[in-house]
N, C-alpha and C positions, 0 to 999 in steps of 0.2 A: 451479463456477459452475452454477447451476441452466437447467433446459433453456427457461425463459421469458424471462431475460437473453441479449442474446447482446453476442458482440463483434463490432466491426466495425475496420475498417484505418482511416475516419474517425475513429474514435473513436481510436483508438491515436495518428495523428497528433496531436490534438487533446490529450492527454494526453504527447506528445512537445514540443508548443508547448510545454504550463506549465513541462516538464522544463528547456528551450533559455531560458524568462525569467526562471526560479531560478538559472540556472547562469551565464547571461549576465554578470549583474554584476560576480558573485564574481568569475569571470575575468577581465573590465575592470577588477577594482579590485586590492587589495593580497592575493587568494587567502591571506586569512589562514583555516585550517582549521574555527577556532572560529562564524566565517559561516556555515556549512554544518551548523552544526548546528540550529535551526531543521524548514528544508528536510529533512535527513537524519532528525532524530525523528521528522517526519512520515507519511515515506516508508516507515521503518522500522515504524510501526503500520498502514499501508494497505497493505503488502506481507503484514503478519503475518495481519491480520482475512484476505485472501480465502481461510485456511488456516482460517477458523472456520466449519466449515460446521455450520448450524442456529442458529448463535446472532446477535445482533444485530451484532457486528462484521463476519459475513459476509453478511448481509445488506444492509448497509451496501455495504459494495466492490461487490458483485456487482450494489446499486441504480446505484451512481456508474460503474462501468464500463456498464451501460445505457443510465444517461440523457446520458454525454460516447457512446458510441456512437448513439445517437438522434441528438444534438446536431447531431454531426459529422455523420451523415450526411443532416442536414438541412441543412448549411450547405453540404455539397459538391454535392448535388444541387441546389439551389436557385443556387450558383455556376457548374456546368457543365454539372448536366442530367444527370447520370449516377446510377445506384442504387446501394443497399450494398455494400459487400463483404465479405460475413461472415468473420471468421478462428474459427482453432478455440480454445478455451479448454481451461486444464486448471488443479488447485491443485497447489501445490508437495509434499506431503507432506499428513499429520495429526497433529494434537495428541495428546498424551493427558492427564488431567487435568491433572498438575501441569506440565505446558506451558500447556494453558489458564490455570493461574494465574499463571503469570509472562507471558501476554499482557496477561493482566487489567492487574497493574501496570505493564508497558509501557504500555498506555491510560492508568492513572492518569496516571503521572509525565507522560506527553504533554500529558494534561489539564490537568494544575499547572501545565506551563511553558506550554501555551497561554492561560491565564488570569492570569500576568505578565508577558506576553509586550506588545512596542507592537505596533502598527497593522500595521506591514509585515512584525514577525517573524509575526505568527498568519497574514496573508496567505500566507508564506512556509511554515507548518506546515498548512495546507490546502493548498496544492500539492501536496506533496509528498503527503499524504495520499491525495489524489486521483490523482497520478504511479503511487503503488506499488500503490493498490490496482486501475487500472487494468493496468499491463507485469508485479504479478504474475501476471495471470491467462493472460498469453502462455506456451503449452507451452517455448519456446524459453527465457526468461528465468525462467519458474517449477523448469527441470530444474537452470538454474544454482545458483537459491536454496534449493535442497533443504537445504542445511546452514541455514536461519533455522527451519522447525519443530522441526529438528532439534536443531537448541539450546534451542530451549525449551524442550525435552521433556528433554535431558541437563541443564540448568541449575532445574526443577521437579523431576528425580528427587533431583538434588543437594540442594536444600531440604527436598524432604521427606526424608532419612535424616539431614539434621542437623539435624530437627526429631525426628528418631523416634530419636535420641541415637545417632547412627552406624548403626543395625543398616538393613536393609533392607526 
């Protein structure tokens, strides 16, 4: 995360909220797996982007973990009277190209499903978007996800040597 964004605990709450009214349902209803996916696609590219540092998906996460931290902390101050409370950020790992490429089509295919998606799934894939690209940027939760660049990066080397007819 760059040192002009910051995070704050409001914001983390506040991004905890959207977490608690994606997940809410599912679990009042019939927690059928396929539900969650929506929410999980979403989560799954907002977690990935704050691992894109310089490019437009990491800029992204690192604008939305800003402006729900701003948010928040305008809504708790203004609620109790109290000021920020910065937490510290970190990213889970780095890309390397051919991880970058397979972020890429994680975004597409995200993109696909969000543009056949109804009303309440796309509601449901900007949550989660906004979820992961804010709790990834938490040191705590980012040290867990080390293994998501890190696949990117084994599942893009994989591509590219059976694009380069096996060899390496």
């Amino acid at each position: 995360m760059n040192a002009a964004t910051g995070l704050s605990l409001a914001g983390v709450a506040a991004a905890l909220a959207i977490l608690w009214a994606n997940f809410r349902p599912w679990w009042k209803g019939g927690r059928d797996p396929k539900a969650l996916l929506p929410f999980g696609s979403g989560w799954l590219l907002g977690s990935l982007a704050t691992v894109c540092a310089g490019g437009a998906l990491g800029w992204g996460a690192a604008g939305i973990a800003g402006l729900l931290s701003k948010g928040g902390d305008t809504a708790v101050g203004s609620l109790v009277g109290t000021g920020a409370a910065a937490l510290a950020s970190r990213r889970m790992g780095a890309l390397d190209p051919a991880g970058g490429v397979v972020v890429a089509l994680v975004f597409f295919v995200v993109a696909l499903v969000f543009k056949v998606s109804g009303k309440q799934d796309k509601r449901r894939i900007i949550g989660g978007i906004v979820t992961g690209a804010v709790l990834g940027f938490l040191p705590g939760i980012a040290a867990q996800l080390t293994f998501l660049p890190d696949t990117a990066n084994y599942v893009g080397a994989w591509g590219a040597s059976l694009g380069n007819g096996g060899s390496a």
